[in-house]
C-alpha angles and dihedrals in degrees: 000000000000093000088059096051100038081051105055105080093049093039082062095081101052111118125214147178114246079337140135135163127221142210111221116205139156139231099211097289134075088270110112117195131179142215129199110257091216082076095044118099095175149326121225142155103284104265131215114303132223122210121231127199125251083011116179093247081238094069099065092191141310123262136200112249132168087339089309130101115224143191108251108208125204093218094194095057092036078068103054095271137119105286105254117262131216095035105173080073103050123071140254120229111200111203136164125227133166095002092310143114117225135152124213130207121239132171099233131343118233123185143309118257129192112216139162118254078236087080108041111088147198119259116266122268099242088060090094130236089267097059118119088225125115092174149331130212132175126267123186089327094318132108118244121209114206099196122225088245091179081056094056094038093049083051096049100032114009117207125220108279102173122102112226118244090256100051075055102050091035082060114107109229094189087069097027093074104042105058131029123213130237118247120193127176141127101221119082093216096043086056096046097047087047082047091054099052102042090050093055087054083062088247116138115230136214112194139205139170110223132022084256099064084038096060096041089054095058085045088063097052086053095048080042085064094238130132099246087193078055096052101022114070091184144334114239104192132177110226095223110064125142122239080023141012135215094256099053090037089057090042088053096051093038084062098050121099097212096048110028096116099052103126107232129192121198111208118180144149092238111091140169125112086279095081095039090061093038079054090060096039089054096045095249115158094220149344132225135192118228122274136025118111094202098048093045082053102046079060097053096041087042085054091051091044080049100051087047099049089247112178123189 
């Protein structure tokens, strides 16, 4: 165990292909579920716990930790489950998403594995929509579970999702309704809120859930014989993604003859300089951090001025 947590915040700038690392962990059953590392600041005991008024029951207390002071989340109840008992006894994963710093409470942390994206794997179909799943995949003859983290975190704590009135006015119409835009992302709720503001711009979207869907159906448009940059006004694209990520889905079309100058934007909820120069080294035209309604929008708006001619 103390191998596990004195490695993870080394193990977070490893680079892969295709690749990603998880952390495993429980929540007082047989169940293992992971977590990308890349999202992991740090694993410790759960320390003591400070009530706060009108809490979310989710978020069991915040804790002081390195001179901050952090929501600490029972992930078990957080996904419709018994809040987990005993937890002086249970850890604390501190993690950071959309540009902000949150720990979540497990019951016992496992080990780090290093996997492709290939097998990693959407969840199946008869899950439900409702499911807190973005993907599975198989370890050593047990199923894995990778929980949709921006679900539980738009149900605790929801971020703004609204465009202002200017982002919509700024918006060209002359280009909005002529091309739509890509979506891919494996969250519900990522895609939904990406969806939202897009569509208030006037801009038609088309959406998938991994970089693989994503690609195949650009290779489509092109067998199809259409002019994906003709019909397509920009990719927007989530970096973790199973079967393919966002790196290795903008390497591919970047590669392809028939779609290289597409423009792609990767937008996620990971951060750090590491993915801006992993965004250069893949061709990407821009990187954005989830989730601000009103940026997002400034780089939709900014690709339409562009296409126009549009000059300030």
């Amino acid at each position: 165990m103390a191998g596990v947590l004195d490695s993870v915040n080394q193990r977070t700038q490893l680079v892969g292909q295709n690749r990603l690392e998880l952390l495993l962990f429980n929540l007082g059953d047989a169940q293992l579920y992971g977590i990308n590392v890349f999202k992991v600041k740090e694993v410790l005991q759960c320390p003591p716990l400070n009530e706060i008024p009108k809490r979310n029951p989710v978020i069991r207390g915040v804790a002081h930790i390195r001179g901050g002071t952090i929501p600490i989340m029972d992930l078990k109840q957080a996904t419709g489950r018994a809040p987990l008992e005993d937890i002086q006894n249970c850890f604390v994963i501190i993690t950071e998403y959309n540009r902000s710093t949150q720990g979540f409470l497990v019951k016992g942390v496992e080990r780090i594995i290093n996997m492709n994206w290939g097998d990693i794997h959407p969840p199946p179909r008869g899950a439900g929509r409702e499911n807190y799943l973005t993907a599975v995949t198989d370890v050593d003859g047990k199923l894995v579970e990778i929980i949709d983290v921006e679900k539980v975190l738009a149900e605790v704590s929801p971020l703004p999702s609204d465009v202002s009135e200017k982002a919509i006015e700024e918006a060209q119409e002359e280009i909005s309704v002529s091309k739509h835009i890509l979506i891919a992302d494996d969250s519900s709720i990522a895609r939904k809120q990406i969806q939202k503001v897009v569509e208030a711009l006037g801009v038609k979207t088309t959406v998938k859930k991994d970089g693989k869907e994503a690609l195949e159906y650009l290779t489509h448009l092109v067998e199809d014989g259409k002019d994906p940059y003709k019909e397509i006004l920009m990719v927007i694209s989530d970096i973790e993604m199973p079967e393919m990520d966002g790196y290795t889905f903008t390497a591919e079309v970047r590669a392809n003859p028939a779609l290289k100058d597409l423009h792609i934007v990767l937008h996620t909820s990971l951060s750090g300089v590491f993915n801006e120069a992993m965004v250069k080294k893949v061709g990407a035209n821009d990187f954005l951090a989830k989730f601000h309604p009103d940026e997002l929008a400034k780089r939709v708006n900014d690709r339409m001025k562009e296409l126009v001619g549009y000059v300030e």
